[in-house]
C-alpha positions in Angstrom: -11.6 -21.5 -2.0 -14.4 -20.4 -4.3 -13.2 -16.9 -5.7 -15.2 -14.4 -6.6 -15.1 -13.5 -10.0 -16.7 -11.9 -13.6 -16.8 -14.1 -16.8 -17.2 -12.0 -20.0 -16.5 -12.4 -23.5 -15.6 -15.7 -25.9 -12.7 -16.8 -26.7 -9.1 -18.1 -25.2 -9.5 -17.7 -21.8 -7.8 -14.8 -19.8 -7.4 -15.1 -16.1 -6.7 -11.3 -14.7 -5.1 -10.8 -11.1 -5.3 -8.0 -9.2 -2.3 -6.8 -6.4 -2.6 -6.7 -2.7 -5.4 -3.9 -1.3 -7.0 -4.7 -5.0 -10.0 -6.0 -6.4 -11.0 -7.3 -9.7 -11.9 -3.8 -10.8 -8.7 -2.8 -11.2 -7.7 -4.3 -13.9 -11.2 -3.3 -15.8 -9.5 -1.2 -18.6 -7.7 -4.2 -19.9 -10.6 -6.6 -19.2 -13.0 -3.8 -21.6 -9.9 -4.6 -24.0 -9.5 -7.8 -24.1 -13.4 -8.9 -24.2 -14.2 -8.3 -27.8 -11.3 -11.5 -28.8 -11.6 -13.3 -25.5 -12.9 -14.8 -22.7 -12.0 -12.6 -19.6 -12.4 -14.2 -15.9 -11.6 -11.3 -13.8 -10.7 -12.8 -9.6 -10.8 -10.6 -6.6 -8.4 -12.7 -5.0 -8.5 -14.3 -1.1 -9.4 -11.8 1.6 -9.6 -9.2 -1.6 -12.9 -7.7 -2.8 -16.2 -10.0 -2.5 -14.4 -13.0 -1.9 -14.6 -15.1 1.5 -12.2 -14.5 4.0 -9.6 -16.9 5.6 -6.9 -16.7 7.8 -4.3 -18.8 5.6 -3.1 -16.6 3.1 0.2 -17.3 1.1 1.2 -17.9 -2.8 0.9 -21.7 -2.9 -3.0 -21.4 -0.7 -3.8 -18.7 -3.6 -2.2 -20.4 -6.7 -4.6 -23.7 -5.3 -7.1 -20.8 -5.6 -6.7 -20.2 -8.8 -6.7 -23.9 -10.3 -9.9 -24.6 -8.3 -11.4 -21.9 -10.3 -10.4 -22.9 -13.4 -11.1 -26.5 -12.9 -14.7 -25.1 -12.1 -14.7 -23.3 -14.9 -13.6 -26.4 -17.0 -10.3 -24.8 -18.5 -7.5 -26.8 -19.5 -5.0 -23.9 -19.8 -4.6 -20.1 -20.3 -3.6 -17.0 -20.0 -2.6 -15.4 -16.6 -2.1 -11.8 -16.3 -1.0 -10.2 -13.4 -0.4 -7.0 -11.8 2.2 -7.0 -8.5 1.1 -9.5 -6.1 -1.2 -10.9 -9.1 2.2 -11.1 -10.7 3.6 -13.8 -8.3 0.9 -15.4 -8.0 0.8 -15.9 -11.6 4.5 -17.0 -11.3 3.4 -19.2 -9.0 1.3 -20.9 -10.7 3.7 -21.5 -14.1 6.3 -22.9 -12.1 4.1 -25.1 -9.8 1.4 -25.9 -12.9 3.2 -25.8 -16.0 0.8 -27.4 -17.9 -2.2 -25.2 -16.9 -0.9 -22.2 -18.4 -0.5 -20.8 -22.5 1.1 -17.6 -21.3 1.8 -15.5 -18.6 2.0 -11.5 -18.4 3.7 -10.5 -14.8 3.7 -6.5 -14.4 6.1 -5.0 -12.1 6.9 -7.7 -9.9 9.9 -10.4 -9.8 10.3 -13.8 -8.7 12.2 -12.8 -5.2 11.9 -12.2 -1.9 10.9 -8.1 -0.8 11.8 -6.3 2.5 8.5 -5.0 3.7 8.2 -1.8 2.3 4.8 -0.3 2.8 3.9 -0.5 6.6 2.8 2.9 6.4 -0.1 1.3 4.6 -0.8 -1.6 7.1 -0.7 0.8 10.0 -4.0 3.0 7.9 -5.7 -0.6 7.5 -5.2 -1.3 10.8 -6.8 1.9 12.0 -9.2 2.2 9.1 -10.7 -1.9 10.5 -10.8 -0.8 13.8 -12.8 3.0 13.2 -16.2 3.5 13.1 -16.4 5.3 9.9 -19.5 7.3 8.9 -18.5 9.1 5.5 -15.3 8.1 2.9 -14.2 11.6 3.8 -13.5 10.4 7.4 -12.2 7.4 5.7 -9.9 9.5 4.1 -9.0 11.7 7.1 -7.9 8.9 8.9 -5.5 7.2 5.9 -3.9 10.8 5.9 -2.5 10.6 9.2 -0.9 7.3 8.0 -0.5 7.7 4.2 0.4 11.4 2.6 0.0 10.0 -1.4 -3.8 10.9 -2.3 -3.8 8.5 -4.9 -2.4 5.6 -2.9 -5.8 6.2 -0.6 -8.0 6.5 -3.0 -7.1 3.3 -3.6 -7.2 1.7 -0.6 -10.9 3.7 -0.5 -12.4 1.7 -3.4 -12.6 -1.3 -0.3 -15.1 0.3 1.6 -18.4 -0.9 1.6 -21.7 0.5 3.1 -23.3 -1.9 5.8 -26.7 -2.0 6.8 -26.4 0.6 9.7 -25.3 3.1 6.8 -21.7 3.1 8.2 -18.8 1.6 6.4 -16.3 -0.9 6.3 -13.5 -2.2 4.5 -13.9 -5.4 2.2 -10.2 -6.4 2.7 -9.8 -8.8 5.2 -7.4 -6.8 7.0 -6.4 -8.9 10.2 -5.6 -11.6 7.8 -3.1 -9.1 5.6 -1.8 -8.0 7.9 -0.9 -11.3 9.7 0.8 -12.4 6.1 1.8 -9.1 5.0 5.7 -9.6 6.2 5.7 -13.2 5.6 4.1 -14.7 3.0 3.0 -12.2 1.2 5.9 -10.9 0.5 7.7 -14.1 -0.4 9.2 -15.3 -3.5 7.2 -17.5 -5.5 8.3 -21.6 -5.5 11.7 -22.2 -7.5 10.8 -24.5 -10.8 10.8 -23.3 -14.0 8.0 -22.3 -16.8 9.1 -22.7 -20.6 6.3 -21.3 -22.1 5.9 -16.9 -23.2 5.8 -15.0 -20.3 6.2 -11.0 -20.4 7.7 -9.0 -17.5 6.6 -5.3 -17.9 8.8 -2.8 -15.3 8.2 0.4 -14.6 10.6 2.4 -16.3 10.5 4.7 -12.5 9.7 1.4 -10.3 12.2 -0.5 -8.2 10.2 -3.6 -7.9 12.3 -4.8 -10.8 15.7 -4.6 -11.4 19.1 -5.4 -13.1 20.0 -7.8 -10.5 17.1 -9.8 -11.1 17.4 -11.1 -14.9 19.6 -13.8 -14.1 16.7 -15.3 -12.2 13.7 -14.4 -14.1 16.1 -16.3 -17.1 16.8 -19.1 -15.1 12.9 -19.5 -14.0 11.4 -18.5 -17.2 13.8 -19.1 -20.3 11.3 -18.0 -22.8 10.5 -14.4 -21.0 11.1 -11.3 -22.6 10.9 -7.8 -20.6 9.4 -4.3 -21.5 10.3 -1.4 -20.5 7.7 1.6 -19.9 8.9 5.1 -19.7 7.3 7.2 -17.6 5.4 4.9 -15.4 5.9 3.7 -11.8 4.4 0.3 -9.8 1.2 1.4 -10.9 1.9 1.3 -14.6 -1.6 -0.1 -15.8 -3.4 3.1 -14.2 -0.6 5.7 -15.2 -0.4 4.8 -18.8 -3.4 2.3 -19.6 -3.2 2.4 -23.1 0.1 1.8 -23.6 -0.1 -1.0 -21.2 -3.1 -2.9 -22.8 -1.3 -2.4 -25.9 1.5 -4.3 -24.6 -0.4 -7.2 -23.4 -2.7 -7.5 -26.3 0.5 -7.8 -28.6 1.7 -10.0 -26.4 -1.8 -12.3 -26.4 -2.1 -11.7 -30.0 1.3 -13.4 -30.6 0.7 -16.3 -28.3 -3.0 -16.8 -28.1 
């Protein structure tokens, strides 16, 4: 699949991932970042953000994603960053593609298998696809009856999209997600192992990594080290953006 994507900047080459209900914009503070020292290909992955839709949707169909796009863009390796489901996929791709890859950066995600934990969100998606919505405030309406965090819709809000009758619509291909969302999606990424740098950031208030998953993330990536930020939940890169693009450039810096 042909992803939809930005190219900015010279330099070694920085792949950034987005999560699930993202698009490329999200990571845009550590694109601005990284552009002045290298070359920054932001994705809006599958069924994300401008690029096409497709009922198949799980981590080995997107990792295939991400190769054809760097084959297309001629690079032999580089960097991956990624944020939550960017983060496996990035996984996915060091332990499936080795050789493709000069670091990896996974924030707030591990290499296992997750319970469903926001239907709450799927159920708003699902009713959000299936309105006729006239204004984002009767976007936002409806999410409220499913979703009581005003931040968590106004990020699922940044999806919608004007059409030509001047009503809107959501971006995400949500019959797809929705399809995958307890399946795949949530999956752990293929076992194999990646001995080049990789960097786990947690959330120092986030349960998406934990104690009982070190063992693993050793045993799949040997040369990993973790960080720790205080303060922060899941959303780590929008709670405390500088502190996070410090982290990662650090990390770049040491291994670009």
């Amino acid at each position: 699949m042909k992803l939809n994507h930005t190219d900015q900047g010279s330099g070694p080459p920085v792949i950034l991932m987005h999560g699930m209900f993202g698009s490329l914009s999200n990571l845009g503070s550590l694109a601005r970042e990284l552009v002045p020292n290298y070359r920054v290909i932001s994705v809006d992955l599958r069924n994300h953000g401008n690029s096409p839709h497709e009922d198949a949707m799980d981590l080995a169909l997107m990792a295939a994603d991400i190769v054809e796009l760097m084959d297309d863009l001629d690079l032999a390796k580089a960097h991956l960053i990624g944020h939550s489901l960017g983060g496996k996929l990035g996984m996915e791709v060091a332990l499936t593609c080795p050789d493709r890859l000069s670091s990896l950066v996974v924030a707030d995600i591990a290499p296992v298998n997750y319970p469903q934990s926001n239907s709450h969100v799927v159920d708003g998606l699902r009713a959000l696809d299936s309105a006729r919505i006239d204004s984002r405030k009767a976007a936002d309406q409806l999410l409220s009856d499913y979703i009581a965090d005003t931040a968590t819709r106004a990020f699922i809000l940044k999806n919608l999209q004007r059409t030509d009758d001047g009503s809107f619509r959501l971006k995400l291909n949500v019959k797809s997600i929705v399809a995958n969302y307890s399946s795949s999606l949530v999956a752990a990424p293929q076992v194999g192992s990646f001995s080049g740098p990789v960097l786990f950031i947690k959330g120092e208030l986030s349960a998406y990594i934990q104690e009982k998953h070190y063992p693993l993330i050793k045993k799949l990536f040997p040369a990993s080290e973790l960080q720790v930020m205080d303060g922060v939940g899941h959303w780590l890169h929008a709670e405390k953006p500088e502190l996070f693009n410090n982290s990662v450039m650090a990390f770049l810096n040491a291994n670009g």
